[in-house]
N, C-alpha and C positions, 0 to 999 in steps of 0.2 A: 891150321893155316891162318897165323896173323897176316893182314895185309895192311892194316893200320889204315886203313877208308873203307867206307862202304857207298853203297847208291843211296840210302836211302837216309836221313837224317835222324835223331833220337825221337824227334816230333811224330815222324812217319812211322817209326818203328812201334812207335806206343800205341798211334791211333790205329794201327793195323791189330798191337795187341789187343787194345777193347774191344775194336771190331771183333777180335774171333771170341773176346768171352768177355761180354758186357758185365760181369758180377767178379769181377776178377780185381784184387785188391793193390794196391799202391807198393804195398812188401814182393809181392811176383812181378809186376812191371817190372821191379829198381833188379830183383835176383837175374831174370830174363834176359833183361840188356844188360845185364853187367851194368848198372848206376846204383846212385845212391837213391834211395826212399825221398830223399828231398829234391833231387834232382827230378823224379819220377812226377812227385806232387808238382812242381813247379812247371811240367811239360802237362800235363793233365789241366791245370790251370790256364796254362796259354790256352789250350786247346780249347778249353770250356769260354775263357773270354772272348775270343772268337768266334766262337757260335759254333763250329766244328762237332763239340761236345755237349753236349748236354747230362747233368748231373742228376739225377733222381736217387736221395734217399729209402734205401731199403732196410726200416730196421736199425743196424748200427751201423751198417755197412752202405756203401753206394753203389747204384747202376747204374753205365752209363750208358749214353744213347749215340750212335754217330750218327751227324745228320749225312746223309747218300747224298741229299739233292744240291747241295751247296757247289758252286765249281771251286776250284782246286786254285791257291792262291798264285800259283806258278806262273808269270807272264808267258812262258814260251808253250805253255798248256793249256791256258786257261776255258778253251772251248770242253776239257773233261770233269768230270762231276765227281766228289767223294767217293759216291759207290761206284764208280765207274772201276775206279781206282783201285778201291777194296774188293770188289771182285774181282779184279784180275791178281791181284795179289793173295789175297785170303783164300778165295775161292769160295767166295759164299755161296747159298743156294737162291737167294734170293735174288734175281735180277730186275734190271730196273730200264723200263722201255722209257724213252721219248719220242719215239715216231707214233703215232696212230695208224694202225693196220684196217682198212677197210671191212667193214662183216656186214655180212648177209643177215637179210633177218628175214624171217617169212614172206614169203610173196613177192620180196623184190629182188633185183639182178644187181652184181653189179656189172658196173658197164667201164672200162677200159678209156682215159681219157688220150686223148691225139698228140 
């Protein structure tokens, strides 16, 4: 099925690939999306100089890191966060609260405000 577009950008595509496998090398990005190896680094580098990514040497190889908590540079989105993002897409296991949830701690109630 060519349909010659997609929803999601080669940017989006990539950081969703690290996201599912942080040790995952520049040669499978570029096979994955159908791009070139330089195209691959080149989207890995936006991503990294934007702070999006973060690059950690492993050895010969790299790992990267996505930051979750950054919002999304989308104007019509911008209230959603990285991992917001990547988990609904990825399907991580890791989720990621911003609300604080009330807890009980020994001895005291909670109480229900008006």
């Amino acid at each position: 099925m060519a349909t010659g577009w997609s929803f999601l950008t080669n940017h989006g595509r990539v950081l969703l690939r690290i996201a599912h496998d942080p040790n995952v090398r520049l040669r499978d990005i570029a096979a994955a999306l159908n791009i070139t190896e330089r195209s691959a680094y080149a989207i890995v580098s936006d991503l990294a100089e934007a702070g999006y990514v973060l690059k950690e040497r492993d050895g010969r190889r790299n790992r990267y890191i996505v930051q979750h908590h950054l919002p999304l540079p989308e104007t019509t989105i911008r209230e959603r966060t990285v991992g917001e993002v990547v988990d609904l897409l990825v399907g991580t296991k890791t989720r990621h609260r911003h609300t604080a949830v009330p807890t009980k701690t020994r001895g005291e109630r909670i109480t229900k405000r008006p």
